[in-house]
Backbone as CSV, one residue per row, in Angstrom:
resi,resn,N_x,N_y,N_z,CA_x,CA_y,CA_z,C_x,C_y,C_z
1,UNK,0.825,-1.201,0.000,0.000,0.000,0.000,0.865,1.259,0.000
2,UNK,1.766,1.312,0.959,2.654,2.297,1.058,3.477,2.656,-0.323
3,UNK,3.910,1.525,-0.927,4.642,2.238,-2.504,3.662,2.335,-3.650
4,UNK,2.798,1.794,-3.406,1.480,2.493,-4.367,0.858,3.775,-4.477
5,UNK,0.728,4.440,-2.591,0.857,5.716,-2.181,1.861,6.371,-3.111
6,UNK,3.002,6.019,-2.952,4.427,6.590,-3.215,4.404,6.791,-4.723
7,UNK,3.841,5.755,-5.270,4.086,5.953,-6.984,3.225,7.089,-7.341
8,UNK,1.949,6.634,-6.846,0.568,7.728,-7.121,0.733,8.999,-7.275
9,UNK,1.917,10.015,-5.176,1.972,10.887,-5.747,3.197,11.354,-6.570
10,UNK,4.083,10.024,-7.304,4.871,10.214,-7.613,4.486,11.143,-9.174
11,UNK,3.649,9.928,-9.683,2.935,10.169,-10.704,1.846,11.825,-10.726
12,UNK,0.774,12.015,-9.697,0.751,13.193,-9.865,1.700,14.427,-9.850
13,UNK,2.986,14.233,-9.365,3.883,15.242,-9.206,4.030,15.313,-10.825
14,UNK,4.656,14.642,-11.630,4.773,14.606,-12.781,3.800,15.364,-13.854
15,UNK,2.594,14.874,-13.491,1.963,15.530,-14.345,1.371,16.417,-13.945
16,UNK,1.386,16.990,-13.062,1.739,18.430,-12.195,2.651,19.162,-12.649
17,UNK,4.101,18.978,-13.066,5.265,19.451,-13.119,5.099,19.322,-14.765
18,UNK,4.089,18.518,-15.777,3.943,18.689,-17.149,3.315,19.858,-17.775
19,UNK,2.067,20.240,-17.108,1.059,20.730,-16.973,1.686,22.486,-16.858
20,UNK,2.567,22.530,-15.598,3.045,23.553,-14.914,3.776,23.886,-16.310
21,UNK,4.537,23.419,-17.003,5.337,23.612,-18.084,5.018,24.038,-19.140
22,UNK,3.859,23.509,-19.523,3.025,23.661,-20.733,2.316,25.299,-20.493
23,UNK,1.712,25.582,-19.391,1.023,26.652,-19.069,2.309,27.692,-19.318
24,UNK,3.697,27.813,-18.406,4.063,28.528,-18.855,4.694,28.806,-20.396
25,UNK,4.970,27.837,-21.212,5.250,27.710,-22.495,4.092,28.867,-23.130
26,UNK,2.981,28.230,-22.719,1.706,29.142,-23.289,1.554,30.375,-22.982
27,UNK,2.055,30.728,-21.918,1.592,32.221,-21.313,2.815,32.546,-22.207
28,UNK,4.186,32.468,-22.357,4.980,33.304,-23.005,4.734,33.372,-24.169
29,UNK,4.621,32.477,-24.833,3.817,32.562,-26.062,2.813,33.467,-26.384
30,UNK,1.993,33.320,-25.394,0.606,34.634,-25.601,1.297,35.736,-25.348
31,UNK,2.003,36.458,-24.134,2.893,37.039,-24.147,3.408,38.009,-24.979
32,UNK,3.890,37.351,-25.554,4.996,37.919,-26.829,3.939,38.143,-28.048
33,UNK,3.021,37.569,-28.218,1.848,38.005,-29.599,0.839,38.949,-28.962
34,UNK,0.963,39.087,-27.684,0.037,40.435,-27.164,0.752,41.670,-26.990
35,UNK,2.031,41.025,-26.839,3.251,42.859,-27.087,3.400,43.084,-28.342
36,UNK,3.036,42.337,-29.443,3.173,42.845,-30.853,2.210,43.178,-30.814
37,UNK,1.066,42.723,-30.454,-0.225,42.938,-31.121,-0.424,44.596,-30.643
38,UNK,-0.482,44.980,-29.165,-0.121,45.816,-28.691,0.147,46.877,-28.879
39,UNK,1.426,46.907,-29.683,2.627,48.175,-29.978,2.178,48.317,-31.186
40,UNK,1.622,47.472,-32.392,1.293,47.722,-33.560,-0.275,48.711,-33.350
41,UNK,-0.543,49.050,-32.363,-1.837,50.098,-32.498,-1.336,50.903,-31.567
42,UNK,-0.375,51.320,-30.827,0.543,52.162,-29.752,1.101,53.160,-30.332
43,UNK,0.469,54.629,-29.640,1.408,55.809,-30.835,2.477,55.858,-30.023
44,UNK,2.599,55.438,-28.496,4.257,55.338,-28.211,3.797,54.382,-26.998
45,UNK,5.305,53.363,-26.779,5.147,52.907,-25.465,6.593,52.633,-24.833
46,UNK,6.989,53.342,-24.364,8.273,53.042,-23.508,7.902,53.317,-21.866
47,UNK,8.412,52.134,-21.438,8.668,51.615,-19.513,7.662,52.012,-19.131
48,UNK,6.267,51.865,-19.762,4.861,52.105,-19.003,4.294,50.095,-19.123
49,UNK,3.345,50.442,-18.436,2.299,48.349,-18.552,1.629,49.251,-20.051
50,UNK,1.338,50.331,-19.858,0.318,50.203,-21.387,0.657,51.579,-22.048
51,UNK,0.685,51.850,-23.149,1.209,52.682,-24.673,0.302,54.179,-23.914
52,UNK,1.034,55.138,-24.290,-0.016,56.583,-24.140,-0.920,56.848,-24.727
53,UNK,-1.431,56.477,-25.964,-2.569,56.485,-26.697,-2.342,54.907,-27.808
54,UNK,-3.774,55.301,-28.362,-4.159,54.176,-29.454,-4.204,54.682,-30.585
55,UNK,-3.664,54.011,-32.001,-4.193,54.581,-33.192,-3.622,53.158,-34.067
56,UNK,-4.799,53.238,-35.161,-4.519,52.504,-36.346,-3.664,52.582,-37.369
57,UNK,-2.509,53.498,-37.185,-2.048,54.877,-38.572,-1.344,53.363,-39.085
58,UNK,-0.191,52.477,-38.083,0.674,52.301,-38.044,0.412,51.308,-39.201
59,UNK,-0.816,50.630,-38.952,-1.338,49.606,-40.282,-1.419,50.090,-41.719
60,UNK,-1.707,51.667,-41.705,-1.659,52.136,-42.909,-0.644,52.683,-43.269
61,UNK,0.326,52.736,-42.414,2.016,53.353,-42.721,2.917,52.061,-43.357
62,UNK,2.107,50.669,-42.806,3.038,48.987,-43.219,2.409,49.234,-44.522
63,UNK,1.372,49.669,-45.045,0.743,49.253,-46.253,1.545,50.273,-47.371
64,UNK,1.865,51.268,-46.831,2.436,51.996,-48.266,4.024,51.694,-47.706
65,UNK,4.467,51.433,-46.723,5.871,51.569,-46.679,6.897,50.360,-47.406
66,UNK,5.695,49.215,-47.123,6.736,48.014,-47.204,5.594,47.454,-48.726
67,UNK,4.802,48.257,-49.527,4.685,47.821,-50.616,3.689,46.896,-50.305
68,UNK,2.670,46.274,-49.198,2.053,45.201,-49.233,0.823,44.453,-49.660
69,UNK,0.197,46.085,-50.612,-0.472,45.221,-51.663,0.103,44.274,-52.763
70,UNK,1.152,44.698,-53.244,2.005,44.474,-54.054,2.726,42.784,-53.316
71,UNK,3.160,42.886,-52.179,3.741,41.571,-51.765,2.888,40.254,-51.539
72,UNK,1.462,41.044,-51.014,0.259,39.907,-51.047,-0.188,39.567,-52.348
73,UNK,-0.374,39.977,-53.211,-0.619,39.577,-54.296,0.312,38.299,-55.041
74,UNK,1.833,38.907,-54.634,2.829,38.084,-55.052,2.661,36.640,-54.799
75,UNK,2.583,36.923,-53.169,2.542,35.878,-52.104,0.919,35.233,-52.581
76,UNK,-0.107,35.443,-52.958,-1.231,34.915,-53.787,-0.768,34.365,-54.978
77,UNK,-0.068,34.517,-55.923,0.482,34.258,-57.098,1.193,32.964,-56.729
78,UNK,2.682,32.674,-55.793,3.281,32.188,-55.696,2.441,30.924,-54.861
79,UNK,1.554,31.449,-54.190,0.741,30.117,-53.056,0.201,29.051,-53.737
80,UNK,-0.860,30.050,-54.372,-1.935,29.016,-55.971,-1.295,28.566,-56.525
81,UNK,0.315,28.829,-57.379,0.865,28.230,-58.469,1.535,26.550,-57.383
82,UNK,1.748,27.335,-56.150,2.233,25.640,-55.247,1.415,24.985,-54.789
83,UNK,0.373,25.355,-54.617,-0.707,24.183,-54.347,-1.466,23.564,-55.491
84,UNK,-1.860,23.870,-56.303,-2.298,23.398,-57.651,-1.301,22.476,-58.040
85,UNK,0.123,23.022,-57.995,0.827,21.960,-59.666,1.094,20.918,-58.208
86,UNK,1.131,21.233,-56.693,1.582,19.942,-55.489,0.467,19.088,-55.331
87,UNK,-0.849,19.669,-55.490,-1.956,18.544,-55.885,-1.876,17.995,-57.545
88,UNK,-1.834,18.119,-58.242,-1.415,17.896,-59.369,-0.783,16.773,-59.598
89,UNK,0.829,16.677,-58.846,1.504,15.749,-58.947,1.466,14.912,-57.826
90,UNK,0.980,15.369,-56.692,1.574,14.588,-55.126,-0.504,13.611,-54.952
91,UNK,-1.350,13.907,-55.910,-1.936,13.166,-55.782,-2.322,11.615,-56.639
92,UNK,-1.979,12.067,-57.790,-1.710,10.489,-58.416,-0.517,9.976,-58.005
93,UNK,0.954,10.420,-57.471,1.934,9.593,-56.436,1.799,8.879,-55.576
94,UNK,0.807,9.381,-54.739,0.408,8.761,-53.665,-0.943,8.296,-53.850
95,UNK,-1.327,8.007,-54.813,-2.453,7.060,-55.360,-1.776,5.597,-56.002
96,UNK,-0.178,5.693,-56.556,0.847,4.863,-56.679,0.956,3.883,-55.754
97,UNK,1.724,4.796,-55.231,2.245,4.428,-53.696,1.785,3.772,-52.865
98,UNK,-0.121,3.585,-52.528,-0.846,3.415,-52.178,-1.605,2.355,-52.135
99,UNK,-1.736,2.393,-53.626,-2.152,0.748,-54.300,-1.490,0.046,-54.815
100,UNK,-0.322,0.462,-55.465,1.215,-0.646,-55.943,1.856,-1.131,-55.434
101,UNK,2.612,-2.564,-55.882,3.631,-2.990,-54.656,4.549,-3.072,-56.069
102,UNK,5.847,-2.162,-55.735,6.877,-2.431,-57.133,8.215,-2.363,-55.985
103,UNK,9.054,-2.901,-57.189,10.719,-2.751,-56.386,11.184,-1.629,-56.157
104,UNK,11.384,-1.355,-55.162,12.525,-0.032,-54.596,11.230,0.686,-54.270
105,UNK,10.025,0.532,-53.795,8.853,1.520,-53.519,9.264,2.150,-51.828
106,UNK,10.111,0.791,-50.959,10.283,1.404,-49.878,11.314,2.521,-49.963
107,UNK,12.793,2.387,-50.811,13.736,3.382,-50.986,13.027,4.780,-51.653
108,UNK,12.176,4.386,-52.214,11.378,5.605,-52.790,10.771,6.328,-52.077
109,UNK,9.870,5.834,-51.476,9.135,6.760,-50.184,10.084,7.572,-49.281
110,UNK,10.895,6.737,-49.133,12.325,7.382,-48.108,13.030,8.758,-49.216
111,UNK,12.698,8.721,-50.502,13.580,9.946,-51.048,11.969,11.054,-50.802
112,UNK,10.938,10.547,-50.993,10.197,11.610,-50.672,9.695,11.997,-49.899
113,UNK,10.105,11.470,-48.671,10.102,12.025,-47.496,11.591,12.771,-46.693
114,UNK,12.381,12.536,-47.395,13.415,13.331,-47.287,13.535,14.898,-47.124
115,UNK,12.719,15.345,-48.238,12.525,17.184,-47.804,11.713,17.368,-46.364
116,UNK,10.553,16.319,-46.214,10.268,16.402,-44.898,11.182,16.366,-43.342
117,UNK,11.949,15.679,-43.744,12.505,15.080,-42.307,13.957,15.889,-41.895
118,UNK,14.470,16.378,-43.410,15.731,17.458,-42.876,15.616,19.235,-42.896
119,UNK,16.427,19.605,-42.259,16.311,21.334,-42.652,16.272,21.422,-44.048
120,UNK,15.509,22.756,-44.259,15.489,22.925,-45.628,16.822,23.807,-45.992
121,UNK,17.794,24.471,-44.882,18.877,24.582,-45.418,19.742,23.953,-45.582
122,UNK,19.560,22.412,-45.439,20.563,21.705,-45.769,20.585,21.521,-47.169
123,UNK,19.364,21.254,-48.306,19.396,21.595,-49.720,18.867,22.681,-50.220
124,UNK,18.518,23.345,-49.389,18.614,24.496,-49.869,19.396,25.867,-50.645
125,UNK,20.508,25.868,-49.793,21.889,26.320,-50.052,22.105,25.552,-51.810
126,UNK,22.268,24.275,-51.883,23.076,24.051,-53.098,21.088,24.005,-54.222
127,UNK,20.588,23.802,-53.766,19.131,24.160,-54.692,19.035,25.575,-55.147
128,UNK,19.601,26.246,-54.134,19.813,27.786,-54.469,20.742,28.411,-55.759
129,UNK,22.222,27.156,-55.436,23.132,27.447,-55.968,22.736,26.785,-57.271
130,UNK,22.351,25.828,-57.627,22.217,25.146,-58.890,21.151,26.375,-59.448
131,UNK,20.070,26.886,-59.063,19.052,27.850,-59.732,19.760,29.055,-60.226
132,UNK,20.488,29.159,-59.511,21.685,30.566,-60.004,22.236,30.477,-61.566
133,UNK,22.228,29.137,-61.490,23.415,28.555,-62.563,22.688,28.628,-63.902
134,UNK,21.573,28.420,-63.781,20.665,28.114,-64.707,19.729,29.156,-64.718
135,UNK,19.772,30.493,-64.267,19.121,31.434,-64.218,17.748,31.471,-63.701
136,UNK,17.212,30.685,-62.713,16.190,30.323,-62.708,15.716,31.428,-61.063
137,UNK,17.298,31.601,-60.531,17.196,31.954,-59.448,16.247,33.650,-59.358
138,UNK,15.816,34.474,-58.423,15.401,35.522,-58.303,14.012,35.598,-59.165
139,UNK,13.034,34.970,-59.488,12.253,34.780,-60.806,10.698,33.775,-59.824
140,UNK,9.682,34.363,-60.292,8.770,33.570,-59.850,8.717,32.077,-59.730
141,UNK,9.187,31.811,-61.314,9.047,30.171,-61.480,9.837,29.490,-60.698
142,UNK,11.428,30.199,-60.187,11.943,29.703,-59.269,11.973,29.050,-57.775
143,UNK,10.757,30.237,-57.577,10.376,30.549,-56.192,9.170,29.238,-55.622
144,UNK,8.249,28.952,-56.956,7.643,27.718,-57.205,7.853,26.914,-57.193
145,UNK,8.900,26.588,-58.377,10.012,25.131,-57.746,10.740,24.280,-56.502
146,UNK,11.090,25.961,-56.620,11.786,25.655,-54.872,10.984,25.113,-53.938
147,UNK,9.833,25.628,-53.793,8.658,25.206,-52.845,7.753,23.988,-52.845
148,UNK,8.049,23.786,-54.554,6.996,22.233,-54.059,8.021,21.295,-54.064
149,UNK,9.626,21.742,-53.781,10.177,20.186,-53.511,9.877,19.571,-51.989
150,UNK,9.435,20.265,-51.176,9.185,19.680,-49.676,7.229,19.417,-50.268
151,UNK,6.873,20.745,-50.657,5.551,20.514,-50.690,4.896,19.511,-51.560
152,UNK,5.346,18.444,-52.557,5.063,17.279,-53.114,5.029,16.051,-52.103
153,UNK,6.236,16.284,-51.262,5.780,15.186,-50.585,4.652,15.138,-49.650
154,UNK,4.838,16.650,-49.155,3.666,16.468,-47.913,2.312,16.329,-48.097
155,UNK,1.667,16.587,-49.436,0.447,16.231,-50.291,0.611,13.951,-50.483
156,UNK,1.814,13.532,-50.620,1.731,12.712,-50.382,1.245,12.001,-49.215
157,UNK,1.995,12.339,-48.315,1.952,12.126,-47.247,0.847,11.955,-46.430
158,UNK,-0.063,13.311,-46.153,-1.637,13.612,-46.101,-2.517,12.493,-47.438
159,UNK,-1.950,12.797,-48.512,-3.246,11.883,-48.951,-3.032,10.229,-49.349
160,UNK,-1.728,9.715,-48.772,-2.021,8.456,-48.688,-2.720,7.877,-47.551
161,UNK,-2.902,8.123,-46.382,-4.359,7.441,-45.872,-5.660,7.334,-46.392
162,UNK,-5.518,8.696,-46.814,-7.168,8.877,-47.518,-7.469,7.596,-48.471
163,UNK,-6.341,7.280,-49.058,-5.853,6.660,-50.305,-6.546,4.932,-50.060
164,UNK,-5.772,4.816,-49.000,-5.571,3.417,-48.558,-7.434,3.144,-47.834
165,UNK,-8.083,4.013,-47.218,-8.858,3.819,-46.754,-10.844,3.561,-47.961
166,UNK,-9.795,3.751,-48.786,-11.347,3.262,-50.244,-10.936,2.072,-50.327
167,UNK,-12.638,1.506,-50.749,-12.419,0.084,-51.115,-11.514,-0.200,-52.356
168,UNK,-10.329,-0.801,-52.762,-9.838,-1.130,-54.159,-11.220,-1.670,-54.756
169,UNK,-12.384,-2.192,-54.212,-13.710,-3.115,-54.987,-14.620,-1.946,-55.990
170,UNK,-14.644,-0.650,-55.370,-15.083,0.760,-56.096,-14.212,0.571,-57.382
171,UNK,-13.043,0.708,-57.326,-12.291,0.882,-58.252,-12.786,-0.553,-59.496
172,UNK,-12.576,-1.577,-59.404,-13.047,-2.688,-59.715,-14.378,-2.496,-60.412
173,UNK,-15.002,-2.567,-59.646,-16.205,-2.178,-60.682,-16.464,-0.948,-61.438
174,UNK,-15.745,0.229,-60.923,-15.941,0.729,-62.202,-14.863,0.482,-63.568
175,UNK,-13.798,-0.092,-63.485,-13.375,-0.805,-64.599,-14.416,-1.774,-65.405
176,UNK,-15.040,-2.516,-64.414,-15.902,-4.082,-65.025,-16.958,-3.112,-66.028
177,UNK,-17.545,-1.890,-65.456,-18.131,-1.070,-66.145,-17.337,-0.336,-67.452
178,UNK,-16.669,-0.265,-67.484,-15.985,0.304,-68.868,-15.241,1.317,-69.017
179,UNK,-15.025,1.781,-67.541,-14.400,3.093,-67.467,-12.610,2.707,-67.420
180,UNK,-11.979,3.707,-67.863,-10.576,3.554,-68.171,-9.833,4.257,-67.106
181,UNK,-8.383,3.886,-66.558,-8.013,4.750,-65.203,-8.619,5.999,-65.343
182,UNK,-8.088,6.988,-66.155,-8.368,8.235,-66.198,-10.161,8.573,-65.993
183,UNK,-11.189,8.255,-66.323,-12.346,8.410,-66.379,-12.362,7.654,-64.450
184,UNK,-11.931,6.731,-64.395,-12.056,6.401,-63.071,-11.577,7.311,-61.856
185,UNK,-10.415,7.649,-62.724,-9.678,8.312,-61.517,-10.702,9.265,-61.046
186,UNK,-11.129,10.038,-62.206,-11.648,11.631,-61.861,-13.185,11.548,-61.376
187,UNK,-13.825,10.056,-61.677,-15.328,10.362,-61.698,-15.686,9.465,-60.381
188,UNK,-14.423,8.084,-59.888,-14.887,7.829,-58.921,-14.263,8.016,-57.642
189,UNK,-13.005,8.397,-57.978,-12.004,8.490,-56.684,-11.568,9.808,-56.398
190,UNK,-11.953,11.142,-57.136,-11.769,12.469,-57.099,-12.693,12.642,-55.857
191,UNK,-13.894,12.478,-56.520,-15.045,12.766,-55.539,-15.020,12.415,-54.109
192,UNK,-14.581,11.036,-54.107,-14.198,10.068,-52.743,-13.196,10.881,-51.791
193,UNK,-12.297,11.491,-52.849,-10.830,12.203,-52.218,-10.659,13.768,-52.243
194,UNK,-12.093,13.820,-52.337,-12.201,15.563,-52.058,-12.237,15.805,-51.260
195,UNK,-12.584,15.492,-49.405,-12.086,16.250,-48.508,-10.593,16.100,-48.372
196,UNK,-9.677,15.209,-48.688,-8.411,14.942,-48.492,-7.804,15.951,-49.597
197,UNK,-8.197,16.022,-50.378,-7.202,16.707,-51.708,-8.152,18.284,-50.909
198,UNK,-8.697,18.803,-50.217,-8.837,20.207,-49.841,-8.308,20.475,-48.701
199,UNK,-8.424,19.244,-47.570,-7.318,19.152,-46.378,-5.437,19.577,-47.235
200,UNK,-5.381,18.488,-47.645,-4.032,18.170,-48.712,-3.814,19.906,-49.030
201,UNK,-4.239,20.698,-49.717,-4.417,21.833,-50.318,-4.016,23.515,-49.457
202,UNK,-4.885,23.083,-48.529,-4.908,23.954,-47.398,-3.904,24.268,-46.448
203,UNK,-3.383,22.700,-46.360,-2.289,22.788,-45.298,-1.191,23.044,-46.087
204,UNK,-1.119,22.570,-47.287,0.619,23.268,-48.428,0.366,24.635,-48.062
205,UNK,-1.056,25.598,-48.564,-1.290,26.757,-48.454,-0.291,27.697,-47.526
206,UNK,-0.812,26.675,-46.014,-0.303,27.561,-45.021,1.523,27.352,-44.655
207,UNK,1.478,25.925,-45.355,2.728,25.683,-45.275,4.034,26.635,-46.296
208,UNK,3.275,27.104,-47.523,4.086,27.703,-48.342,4.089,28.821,-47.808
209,UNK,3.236,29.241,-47.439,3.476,30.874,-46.581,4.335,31.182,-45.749
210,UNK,4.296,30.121,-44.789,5.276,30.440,-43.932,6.788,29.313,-44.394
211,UNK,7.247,29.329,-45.323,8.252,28.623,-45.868,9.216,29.896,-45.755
212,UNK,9.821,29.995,-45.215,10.518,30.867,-45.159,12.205,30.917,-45.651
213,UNK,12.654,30.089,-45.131,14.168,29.506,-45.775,14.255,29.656,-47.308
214,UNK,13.501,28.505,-48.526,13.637,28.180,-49.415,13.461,29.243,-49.901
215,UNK,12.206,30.546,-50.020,12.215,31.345,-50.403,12.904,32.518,-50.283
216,UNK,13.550,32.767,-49.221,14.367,33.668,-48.846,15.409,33.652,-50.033
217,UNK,16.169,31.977,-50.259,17.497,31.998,-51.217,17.228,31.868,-52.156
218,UNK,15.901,32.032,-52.730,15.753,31.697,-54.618,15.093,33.206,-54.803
219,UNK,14.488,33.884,-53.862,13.699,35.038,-54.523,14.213,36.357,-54.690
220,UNK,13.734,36.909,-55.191,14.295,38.347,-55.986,13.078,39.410,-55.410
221,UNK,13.686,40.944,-56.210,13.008,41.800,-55.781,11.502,41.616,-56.092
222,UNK,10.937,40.871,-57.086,9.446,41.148,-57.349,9.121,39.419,-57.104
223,UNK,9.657,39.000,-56.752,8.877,37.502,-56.185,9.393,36.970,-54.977
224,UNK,9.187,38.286,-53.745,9.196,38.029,-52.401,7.465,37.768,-51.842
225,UNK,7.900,36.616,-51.204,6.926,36.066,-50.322,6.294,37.081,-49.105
226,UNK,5.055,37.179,-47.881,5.079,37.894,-47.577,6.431,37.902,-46.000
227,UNK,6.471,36.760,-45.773,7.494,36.039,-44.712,8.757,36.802,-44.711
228,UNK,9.265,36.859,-46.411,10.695,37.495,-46.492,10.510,38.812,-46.828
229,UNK,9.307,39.409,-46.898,9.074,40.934,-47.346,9.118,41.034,-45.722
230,UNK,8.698,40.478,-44.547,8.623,41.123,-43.636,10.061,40.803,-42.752
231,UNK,10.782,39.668,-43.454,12.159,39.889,-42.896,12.876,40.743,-42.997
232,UNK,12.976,41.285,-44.374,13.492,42.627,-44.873,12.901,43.613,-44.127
233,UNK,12.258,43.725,-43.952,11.879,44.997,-43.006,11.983,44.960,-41.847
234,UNK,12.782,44.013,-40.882,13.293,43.959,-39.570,14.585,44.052,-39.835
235,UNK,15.610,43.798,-41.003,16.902,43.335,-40.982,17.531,43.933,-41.664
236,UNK,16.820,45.059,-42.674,16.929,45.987,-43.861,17.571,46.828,-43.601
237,UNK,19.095,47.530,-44.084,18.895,48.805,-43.958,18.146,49.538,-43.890
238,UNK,18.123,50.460,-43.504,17.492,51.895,-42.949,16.736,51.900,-41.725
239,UNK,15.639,52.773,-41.152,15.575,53.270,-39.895,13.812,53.155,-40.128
240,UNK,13.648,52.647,-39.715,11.886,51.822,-39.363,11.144,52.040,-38.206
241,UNK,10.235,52.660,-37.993,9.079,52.506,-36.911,8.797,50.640,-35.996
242,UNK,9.680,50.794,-34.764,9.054,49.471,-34.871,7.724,49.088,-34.787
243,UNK,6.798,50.260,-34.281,5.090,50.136,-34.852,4.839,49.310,-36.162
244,UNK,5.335,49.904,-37.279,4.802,49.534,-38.361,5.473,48.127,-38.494
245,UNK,6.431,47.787,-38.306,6.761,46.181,-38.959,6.464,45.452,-37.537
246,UNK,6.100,45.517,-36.428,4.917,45.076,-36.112,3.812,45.301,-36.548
247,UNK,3.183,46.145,-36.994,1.512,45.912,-37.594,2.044,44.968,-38.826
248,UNK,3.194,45.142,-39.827,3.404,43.853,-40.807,3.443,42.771,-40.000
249,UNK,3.644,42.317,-38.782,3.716,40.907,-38.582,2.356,40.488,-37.883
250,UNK,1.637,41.323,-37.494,0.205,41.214,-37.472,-0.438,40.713,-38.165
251,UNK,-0.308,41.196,-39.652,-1.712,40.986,-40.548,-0.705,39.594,-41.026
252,UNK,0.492,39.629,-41.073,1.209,38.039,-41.456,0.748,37.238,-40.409
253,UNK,0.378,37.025,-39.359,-0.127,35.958,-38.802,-1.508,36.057,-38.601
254,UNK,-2.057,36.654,-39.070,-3.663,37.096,-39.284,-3.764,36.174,-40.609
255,UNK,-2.983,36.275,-41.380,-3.634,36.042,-42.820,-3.375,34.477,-42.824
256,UNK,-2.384,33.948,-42.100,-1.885,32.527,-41.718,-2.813,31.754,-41.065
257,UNK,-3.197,32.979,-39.414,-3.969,31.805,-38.680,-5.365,31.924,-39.604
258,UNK,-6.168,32.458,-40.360,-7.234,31.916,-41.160,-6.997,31.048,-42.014
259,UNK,-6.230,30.658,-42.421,-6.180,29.854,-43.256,-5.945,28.531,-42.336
260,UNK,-4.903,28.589,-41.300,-4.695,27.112,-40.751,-5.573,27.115,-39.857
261,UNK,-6.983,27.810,-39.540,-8.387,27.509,-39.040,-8.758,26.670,-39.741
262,UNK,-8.801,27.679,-41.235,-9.668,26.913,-42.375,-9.471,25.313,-42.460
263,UNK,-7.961,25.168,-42.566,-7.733,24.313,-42.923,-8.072,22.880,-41.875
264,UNK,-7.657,23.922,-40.536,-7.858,22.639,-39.127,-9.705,22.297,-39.016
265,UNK,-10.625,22.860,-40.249,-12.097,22.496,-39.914,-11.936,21.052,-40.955
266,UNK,-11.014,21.009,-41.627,-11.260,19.754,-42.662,-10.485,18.507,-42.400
267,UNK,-9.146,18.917,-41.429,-8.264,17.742,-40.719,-7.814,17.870,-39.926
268,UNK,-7.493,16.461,-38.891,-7.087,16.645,-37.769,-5.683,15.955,-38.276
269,UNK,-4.842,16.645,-37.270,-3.217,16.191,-37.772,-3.447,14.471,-37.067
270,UNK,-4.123,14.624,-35.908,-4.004,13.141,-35.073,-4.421,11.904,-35.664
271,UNK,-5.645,12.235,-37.039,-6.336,11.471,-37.042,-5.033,10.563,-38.779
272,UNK,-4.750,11.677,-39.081,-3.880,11.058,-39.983,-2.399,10.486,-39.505
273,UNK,-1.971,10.765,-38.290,-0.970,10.002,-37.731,-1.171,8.773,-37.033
274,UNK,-2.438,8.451,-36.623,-2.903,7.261,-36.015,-3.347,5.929,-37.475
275,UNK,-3.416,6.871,-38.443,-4.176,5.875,-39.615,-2.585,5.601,-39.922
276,UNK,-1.286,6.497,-40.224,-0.299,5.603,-40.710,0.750,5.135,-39.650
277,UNK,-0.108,5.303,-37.974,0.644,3.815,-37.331,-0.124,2.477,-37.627
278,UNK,-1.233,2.650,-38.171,-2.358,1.616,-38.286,-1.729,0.430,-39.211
279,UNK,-1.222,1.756,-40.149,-0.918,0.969,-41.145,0.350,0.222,-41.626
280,UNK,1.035,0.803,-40.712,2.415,-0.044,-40.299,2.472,-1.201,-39.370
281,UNK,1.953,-1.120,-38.403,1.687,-2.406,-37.730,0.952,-3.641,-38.672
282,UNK,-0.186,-3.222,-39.792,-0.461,-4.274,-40.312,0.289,-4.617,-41.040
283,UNK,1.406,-3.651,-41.635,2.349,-4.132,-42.871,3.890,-5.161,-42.312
């Protein structure tokens, strides 16, 4: 009885002492996005708890200073062109992948999960350097490239559960019926794989936005992201309001967390990490 006592409150101490950790993780966290949030509507605040007055100017001083109709648009341009051509390709891959058993499929998966699992400056740097070479570097199309080499896989990734979880017998009969892959693909397994290919979609979305590395070393003056438009304006020569590039990092995580709302109403990260331990234990 006595070391059962002992474990018990050993065990609540623990998750007492988890709990305690997590809360403060969170409070600094909130913290630090309530002093930006803060100072970006503050016409001044030095060594007071709160700013001497309030005003909005500072949002309309980020908008003509740092160009950001002009960078959102970009950053719209560059998002759509990576989620389209990463559904495009990362969903018949992992429709492959999914239902095929061929040689070298396990070494394969392992190369496309590779952009996942290391820094992106580890190929980044020489992805940078090879785009240089070939002029590809500083240039929209570059900036695209660069981005769906992590973002192909992770469309894989997300939509092989989806994948695995249709009957192959759907598929089957609509062959016995007369339909050819392509007519199949689109008329019976599109439909099936439309919340996954808009989950799939959503999360590149938010993921290309905040990609920050890859785009930093391939982009140029007119195909900056909004991530590296707002790095430049913390790290930039010259002499800046820190009001205003706080109100830029405002509406940058404003425009982020709607989207990874959006995106968290169509998937749960848990529910797709539990389907591919599922599916390893049976394999």
């Amino acid at each position: 009885m006595i070391e059962r006592s002992g474990s018990r409150w050993i065990l609540r101490g623990w998750n007492g002492l988890l709990n305690a950790l997590m809360v403060f993780f969170v409070a600094n966290i909130g913290f630090l996005i309530a002093a930006v949030a803060v100072n970006s509507v503050a016409r001044r605040w030095l060594g007071t708890w709160l700013p001497d007055g309030w005003t909005m100017s500072w949002y309309t001083s980020a908008l003509e200073e740092f160009q950001l109709p002009s960078v959102l648009w970009v950053t719209v341009e560059i998002v759509a062109a990576v989620v389209g051509l990463s559904i495009l390709i990362g969903v018949p891959a992992a429709y492959t992948l999914a239902r095929r058993e061929f040689r070298g499929k396990r070494p394969l998966m392992l190369l496309f999960l590779l952009p996942l699992m290391v820094p992106p400056m580890t190929y980044g740097i020489p992805l940078a350097t090879a785009m240089y070479k070939v002029g590809l570097a500083g240039t929209w199309g570059g900036v695209v490239l660069a981005n769906m080499i992590p973002m192909v896989p992770f469309v894989i990734l997300i939509m092989t559960p989806f994948i695995e979880q249709i009957d192959p017998n759907l598929e089957a009969a609509a062959r016995v019926c007369g339909a050819g892959i392509g007519r199949m693909f689109i008329h019976v397994l599109v439909p099936l794989l439309a919340p996954g290919i808009l989950a799939a979609a959503l999360l590149v979305l938010v993921r290309t936005m905040a990609m920050f590395e890859l785009t930093f070393l391939v982009a140029g003056p007119d195909s900056q992201t909004l991530v590296v438009a707002l790095y430049y304006a913390v790290f930039a020569a010259g002499v800046r309001a820190p009001q205003s590039v706080d109100a830029m990092a405002m509406i940058y995580m404003l425009v982020t967390l709607v989207w990874l709302a959006i995106a968290l109403r169509f998937v749960n990260p848990t529910q797709l990490v539990s389907r591919v331990k599922e599916h390893s234990q049976h394999a």
